[in-house]
C-alpha positions in Angstrom: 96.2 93.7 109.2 95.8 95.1 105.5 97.6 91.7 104.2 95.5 89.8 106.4 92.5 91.1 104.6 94.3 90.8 100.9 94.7 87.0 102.2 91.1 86.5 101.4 89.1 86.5 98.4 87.3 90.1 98.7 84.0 88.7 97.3 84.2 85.8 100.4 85.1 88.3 102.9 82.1 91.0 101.6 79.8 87.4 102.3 81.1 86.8 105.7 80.0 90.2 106.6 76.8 90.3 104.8 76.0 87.1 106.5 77.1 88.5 110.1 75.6 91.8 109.6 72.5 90.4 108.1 71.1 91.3 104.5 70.4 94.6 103.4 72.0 97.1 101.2 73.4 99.3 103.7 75.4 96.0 105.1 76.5 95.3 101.5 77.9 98.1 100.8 79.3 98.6 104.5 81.2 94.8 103.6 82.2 96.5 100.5 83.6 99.6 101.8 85.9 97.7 104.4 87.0 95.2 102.0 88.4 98.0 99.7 89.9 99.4 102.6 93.4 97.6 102.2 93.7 98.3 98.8 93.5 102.5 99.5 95.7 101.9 102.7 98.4 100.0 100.7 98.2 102.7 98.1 98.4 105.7 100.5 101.4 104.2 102.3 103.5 103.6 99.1 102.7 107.3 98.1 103.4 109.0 101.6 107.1 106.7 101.8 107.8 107.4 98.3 107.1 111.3 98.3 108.9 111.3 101.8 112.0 110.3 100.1 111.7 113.7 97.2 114.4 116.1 97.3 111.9 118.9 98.0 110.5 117.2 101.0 114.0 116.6 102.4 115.2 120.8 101.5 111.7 121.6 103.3 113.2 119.9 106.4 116.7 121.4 105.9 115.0 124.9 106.0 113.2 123.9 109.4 109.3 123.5 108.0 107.6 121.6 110.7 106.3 117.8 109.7 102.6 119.0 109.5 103.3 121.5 107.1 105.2 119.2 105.1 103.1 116.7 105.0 99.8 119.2 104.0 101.8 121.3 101.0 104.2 118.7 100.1 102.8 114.9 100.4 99.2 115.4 100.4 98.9 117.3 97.3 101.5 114.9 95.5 99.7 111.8 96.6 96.2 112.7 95.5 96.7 111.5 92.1 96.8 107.9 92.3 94.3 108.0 95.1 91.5 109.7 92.9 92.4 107.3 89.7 92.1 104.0 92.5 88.8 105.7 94.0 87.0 105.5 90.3 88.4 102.3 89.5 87.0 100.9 93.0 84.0 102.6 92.1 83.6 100.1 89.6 84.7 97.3 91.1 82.0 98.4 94.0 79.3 98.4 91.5 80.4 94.3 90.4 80.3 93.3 94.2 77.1 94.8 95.2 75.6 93.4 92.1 76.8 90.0 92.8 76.1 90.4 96.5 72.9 91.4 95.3 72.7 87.9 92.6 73.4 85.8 95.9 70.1 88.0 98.0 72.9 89.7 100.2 72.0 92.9 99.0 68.7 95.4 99.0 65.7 93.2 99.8 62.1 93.6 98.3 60.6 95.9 97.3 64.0 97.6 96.8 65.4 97.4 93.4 69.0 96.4 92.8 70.3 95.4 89.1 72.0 92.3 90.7 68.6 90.9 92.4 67.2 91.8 89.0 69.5 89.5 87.4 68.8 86.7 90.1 65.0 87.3 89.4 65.3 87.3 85.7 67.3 84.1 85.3 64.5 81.7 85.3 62.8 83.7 82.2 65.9 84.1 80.1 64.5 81.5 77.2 61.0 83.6 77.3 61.8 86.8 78.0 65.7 87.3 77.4 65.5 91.3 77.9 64.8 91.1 81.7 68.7 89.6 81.8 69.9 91.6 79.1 69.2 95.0 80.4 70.5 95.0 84.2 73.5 93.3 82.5 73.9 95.9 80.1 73.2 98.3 82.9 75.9 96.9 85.1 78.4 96.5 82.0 78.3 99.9 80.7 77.9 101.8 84.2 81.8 99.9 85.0 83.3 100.7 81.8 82.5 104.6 82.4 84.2 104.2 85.7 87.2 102.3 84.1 87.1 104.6 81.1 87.3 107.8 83.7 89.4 106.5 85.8 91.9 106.2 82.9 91.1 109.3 81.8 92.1 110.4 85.2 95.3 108.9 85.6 96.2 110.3 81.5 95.2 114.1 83.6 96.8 113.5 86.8 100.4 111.6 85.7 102.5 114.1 85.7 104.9 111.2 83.1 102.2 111.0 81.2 102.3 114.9 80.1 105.0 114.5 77.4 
């Protein structure tokens, strides 16, 4: 199912569900949540097999621990890492897809403000009056790079490679 769903452009599947669940922001960001979903499930899968295979996980079942204990003091904690680091970066990449559903009217409708309608709205005064472009622009730029910039900060925190 998850490849399926990575088949697809995420922006053109986020539209197809916008345009089935009608326009609003609630529905834009409901398109955006599921279309991220893949990208967590693939990531919590690789983790889970990956941990399964440690030589501590394998002497915790040679000692008899059951399999839910395991899994909540052994593969939960260890797979948390790269979870939180993908969770800011999708962050990010949320705020870029609800703009642009926003650019496209997919998103919060008037009176509601959204920096991507903003843009949309602003396009036709960009030779008169530039800084209704440049500032939701601006806006959206600099809100992504903190989440990039955190989310590598996370990753530099969390690796346990990256300690040295």
């Amino acid at each position: 199912m998850f490849d399926i769903m990575l088949a697809f452009p995420s922006i053109l599947l986020a539209i197809g569900i916008v345009a089935v669940l009608g326009p609003s922001l609630q529905n834009a960001l409901i398109a955006i949540a599921v279309i991220n979903i893949p990208n967590f499930g693939r990531l919590i899968r690789s983790r889970v097999l990956s941990i399964k295979q440690e030589e501590y996980v394998m002497a915790a079942k040679a000692i008899g621990m059951s399999d839910m204990r395991i899994l909540f003091h052994h593969i939960l904690p260890n797979s948390m890492a790269p979870i939180i680091v993908q969770g800011t970066l999708a962050i990010a990449t949320a705020i870029i897809e609800a703009a642009a559903l926003g650019f496209l009217g997919l998103g919060a409708q008037p009176p509601n403000p959204e920096w991507g309608k903003m843009l949309a709205d602003s396009k036709d005064f960009l030779t008169q009056a530039p800084w209704t472009m440049i500032f939701p622009g601006l806006a959206i730029m600099l809100t992504v790079l903190g989440f990039n910039l955190m989310g590598d900060g996370l990753r530099d925190a969390l690796d346990p490679r990256m300690k040295n």
